[in-house]
C-alpha positions, 0 to 999 in steps of 0.5 A: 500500500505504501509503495502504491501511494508513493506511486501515485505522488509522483505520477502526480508530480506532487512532493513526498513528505512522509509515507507510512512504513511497513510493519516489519521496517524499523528506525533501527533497521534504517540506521543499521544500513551500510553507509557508502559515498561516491562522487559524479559529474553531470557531465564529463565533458563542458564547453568553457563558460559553461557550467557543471555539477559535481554531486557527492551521494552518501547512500544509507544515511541522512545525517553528516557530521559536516559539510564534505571538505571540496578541492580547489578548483580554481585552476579550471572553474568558479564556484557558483553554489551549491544545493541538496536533496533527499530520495528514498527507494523502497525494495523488498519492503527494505527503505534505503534513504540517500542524500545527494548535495549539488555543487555547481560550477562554471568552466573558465580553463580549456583542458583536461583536469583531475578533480581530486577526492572529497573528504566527509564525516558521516555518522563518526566515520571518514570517507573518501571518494574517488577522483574524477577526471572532467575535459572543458572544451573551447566548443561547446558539447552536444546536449547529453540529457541532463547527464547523471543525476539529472537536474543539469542547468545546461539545459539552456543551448548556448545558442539561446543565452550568451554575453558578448563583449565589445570594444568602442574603437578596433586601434587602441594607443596609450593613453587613448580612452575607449569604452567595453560594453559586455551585452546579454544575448537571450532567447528564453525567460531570463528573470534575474542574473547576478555577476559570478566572475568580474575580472580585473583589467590588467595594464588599464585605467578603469572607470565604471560608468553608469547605466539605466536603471531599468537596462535597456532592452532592445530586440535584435536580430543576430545571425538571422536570429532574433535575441532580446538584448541589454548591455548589463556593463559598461567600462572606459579604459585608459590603456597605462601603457603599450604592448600586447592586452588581455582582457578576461572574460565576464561571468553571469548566473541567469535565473532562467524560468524553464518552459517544456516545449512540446509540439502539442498544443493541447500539452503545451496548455495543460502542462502544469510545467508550462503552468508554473515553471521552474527557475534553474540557473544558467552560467555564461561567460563573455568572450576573451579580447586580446589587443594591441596597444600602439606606444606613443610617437616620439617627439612628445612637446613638454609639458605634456598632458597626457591625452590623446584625443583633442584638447582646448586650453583657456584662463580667465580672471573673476575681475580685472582690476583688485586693491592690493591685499584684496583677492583675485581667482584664476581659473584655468580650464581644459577641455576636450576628448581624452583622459581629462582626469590624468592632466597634471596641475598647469605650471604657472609663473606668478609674479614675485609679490602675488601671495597663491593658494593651491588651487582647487581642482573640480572635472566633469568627465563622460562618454564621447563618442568611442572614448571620453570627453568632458572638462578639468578645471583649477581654480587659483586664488591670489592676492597682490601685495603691492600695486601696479600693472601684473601680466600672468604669463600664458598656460601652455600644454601638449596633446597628441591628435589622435584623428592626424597622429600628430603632436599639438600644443594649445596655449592660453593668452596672457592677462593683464591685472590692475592692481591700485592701492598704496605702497605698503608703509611700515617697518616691514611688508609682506610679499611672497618668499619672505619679509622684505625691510622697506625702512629702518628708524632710529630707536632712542633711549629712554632717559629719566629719573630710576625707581628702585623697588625693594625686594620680599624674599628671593626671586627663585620663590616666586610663581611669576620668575618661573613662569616668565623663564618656563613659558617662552621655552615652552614655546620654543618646543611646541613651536619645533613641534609644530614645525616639524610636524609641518615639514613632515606633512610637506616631505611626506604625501604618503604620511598625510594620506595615511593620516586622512584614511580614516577620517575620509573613509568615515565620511564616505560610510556616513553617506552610505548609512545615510542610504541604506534603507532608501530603496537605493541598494547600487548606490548603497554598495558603490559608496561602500566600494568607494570607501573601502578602495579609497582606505586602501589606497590611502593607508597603502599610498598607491593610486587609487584610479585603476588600482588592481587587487594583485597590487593590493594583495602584494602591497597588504603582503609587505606590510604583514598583513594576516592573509584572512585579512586579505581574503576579506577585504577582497570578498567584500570588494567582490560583494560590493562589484556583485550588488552594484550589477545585480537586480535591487532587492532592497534588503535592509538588514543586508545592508546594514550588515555589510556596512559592520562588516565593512567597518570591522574590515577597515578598523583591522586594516587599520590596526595591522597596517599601522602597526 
């Protein structure tokens, strides 16, 4: 009867939670079975960025002490997750229960691997099983079924679900900004996605740039097939220098709602599969590009700007006429098509009596065409000490076209400055570079009458003596202090990043706690990124502009850092990378967790590299 009704549920399609046992079948009988383990793959072969199963059955029992203990296989695949399930055969009135749980990968190297044994503890005893052998292929294999086990995600054809990656311009030299789009090709239900593999591009200046949110999708025909498409990612990259480029691929897990397709309409309609479709996951990756960065021509003018595109050079003053002592702003701008955001401060010759700030500095960069374009602009204050008529000097830089492949210099025109006012009078005036003596008067003694007091007790008893011999040398060493202080701050750059870390990243925490829960989660986690590569980049004293973690890893390495240490500031950096391109959930409570763990990751970063 048990068998019967068991039959029955599944011809129904419906999930057996219990059935009754036969009289004779005991829970003792059940724990008495011997327990085996073996491990198997869906399918021995894979097509690259395609996915696979390794699956672990332990037959005879339902309880692990632990976890199975999985080999590194990060040589040939990414780790994608893992699931579990639980079956049960009835033979000769004898239950035998097993649990399978799935690992799901996806295939990223071409060849043939050995995956090694897998180590598990069930009931108090150690197994092992035995090594597997799996060949990924550059072509994708032909459909197998579903393979052992069943449940495969590659039930998706290549064909109908794939990322493709593309460059904005087929010549690319240094310095020379283009965009990489990576665009999502599908012909089945794709209901959501999230990034497996975000690689890092290596030689290059990256910036992420926004998309729309929603993407936008588009109806395409490619090969005479008609897709729906959106691109999913877009980066502009600054090649740092010349010679050969590898661009890794991008990896994907979509959640794709799985249809039966049958010829049948009548099927096709009262299929409850067709009714409510399952959700299984398919993984792809984008294709590799391999470039060719073109150096530089010689010849190169100095100063050089360090674009490659098009370049434009002004400067005004805010006023054309100021009394002396009085503050004038000069503003030098650039604009054009290139990496706007790499030109290095003009370099300016003021007159002797000016008093300058450092400037400050403000850019608005975007997508031009194949590359970027925009506008940087430096905004100097000075104040004229003394009067008269001043001529600042033109702002000269060079730039490479990169429509002729020739050299250019742009050049700004001199301005004139009015400055009215008196000549400074006094003992000394203050001009730029020092205190220069304009007039000296005669000092003449004072002549009169003497008072003499008398004195009570000794002069060494007194609080006024000591305070009058004690404050100026206190002076004196505060002074130095300070001083030294300063010329460290001068001397040292990587000291005064080092000493701001802290103080910048919290603000940038601040900001992202002031967005949790707003419904803004891309926001949320590309303010945390932010503030965690600019920590690094800070307390490490590297550039934070297309900062690579290999640099990161070498550089946390030197300064003994733990490698658990390491391993969490690069998951968190991946999580960060992941939701910014993942579909918004809104998880609140996430969010407030990773912002903890972000701040305890920072507060050890900054015990140990301090240290």
């Amino acid at each position: 009867m048990a068998r019967w009704l068991i039959r029955s549920l599944l011809v129904l399609g419906l999930p057996v939670v219990g059935c009754a046992l036969s009289p004779g079948l005991h829970r003792g009988e059940a724990s008495a079975q011997e327990v085996s383990v073996r491990a198997f793959l869906n399918q021995g072969t894979v097509g690259v960025g395609r996915p696979f199963i390794l699956n672990v059955e332990v037959s005879g029992s339902q309880r692990l002490d632990s976890e199975p203990q999985l080999p590194d296989l990060s040589a040939f695949a990414t780790y994608l997750g893992s699931g579990s399930s639980t079956s049960m055969q009835m033979v000769n009135n004898r239950t035998t229960v097993s649990v399978v749980i799935q690992f799901r990968y996806q295939a990223t190297e071409v060849g043939t691997f050995e995956i090694p044994s897998i180590q598990l503890s069930v009931e108090g005893q150690s197994f092992s099983t035995e090594s597997l052998e799996i060949t990924v292929s550059d072509t994708p294999p032909p459909e197998q079924g579903g393979g052992e086990g069943g449940g495969s995600p590659g039930d998706v054809a290549p064909e109908d679900l794939f990322l493709t990656a593309e460059l904005s311009r087929s010549r690319v030299r240094e310095g020379e900004p283009f965009i990489l789009e990576y665009r999502i090709f599908t012909r089945v239900d794709v209901s959501g996605y999230s990034f497996t593999q975000i690689p890092e591009p290596e030689g290059f200046w990256a910036e992420e740039l926004p998309l729309p949110d929603p993407p936008q999708v588009e109806q395409v025909v490619r090969d005479g097939v008609q897709y729906t498409t959106a691109v999913i990612r877009r980066l502009a990259l600054v090649p740092t220098g010349p010679g050969e480029r590898t661009l890794d691929p991008l990896g994907i897990e979509a959640q794709v709602r799985m249809r039966r397709r049958t010829l049948d309409p009548f099927e096709s309609i009262f299929d409850r599969r067709n009714i409510f479709p399952s959700v299984a996951p398919a993984t792809v990756l984008s294709n590799t590009i391999e470039l060719d960065v073109e150096p530089l021509p010689p010849g190169r003018p100095e100063p050089f700007s360090g674009v490659v595109g098009s370049l434009s050079l002004s400067a005004t003053l805010d006023q054309d006429s100021v009394e002396a002592n009085e503050a004038v702003t000069l503003t030098v701008r650039a604009q054009g098509r290139g990496n706007l955001r790499a030109i290095p401060a003009p370099i300016l010759e003021f007159p002797g009596d000016f008093e300058v700030y450092p400037p400050e500095i403000s850019e608005s960069v975007t997508p031009s065409g194949a590359g970027l374009g925009g506008s940087k602009r430096w905004e100097y204050v000075l104040i004229p000490r003394a009067p008269g008529n001043r001529i600042l000097p033109s702002v000269s830089m060079g730039y490479l076209d990169s429509e002729t492949g020739a050299y250019r210099v742009v050049s700004t025109e001199p301005l004139t400055l009015e400055v009215s006012g008196e000549i400074p009078q006094g003992p000394a005036a203050l001009v730029r570079g020092g205190v220069a003596t304009l007039r000296e008067d005669i000092r003449f003694i004072h002549l009169g009458p003497t008072r003499l007091v008398p004195l009570d007790g000794s002069t060494l008893t007194r609080a006024t003596f000591w305070l009058t011999l004690l404050l100026p040398m206190a002076a004196i060493g505060a002074s130095l202090v300070l001083r030294m202080r300063l010329t460290r701050l001068e001397a040292d750059p990587a000291y005064i990043r080092r000493r701001r870390a802290g103080r910048v990243a919290h603000a940038r925490l601040a900001q992202a706690r002031r967005i949790a829960g707003n419904d803004k989660p891309r926001e949320f986690y590309a303010e945390t990124a932010q503030a965690l590569r600019g920590f690094l980049a800070d307390k490490l004293d590297i550039a934070e502009a297309g900062m690579q973690m290999r640099q990161v890893h070498e550089e946390l390495g030197k300064r003994g850092v733990s490698q658990d240490l390491v391993d969490e500031v690069s998951a968190c950096l991946a999580h960060s990378d992941r939701q910014r391109f993942a579909p918004p959930d809104g998880d609140t409570k996430e969010e407030k967790r990773f912002l903890d763990r972000i701040g305890k990751v920072m507060t050890a970063l900054n015990r140990e590299v301090g240290k």
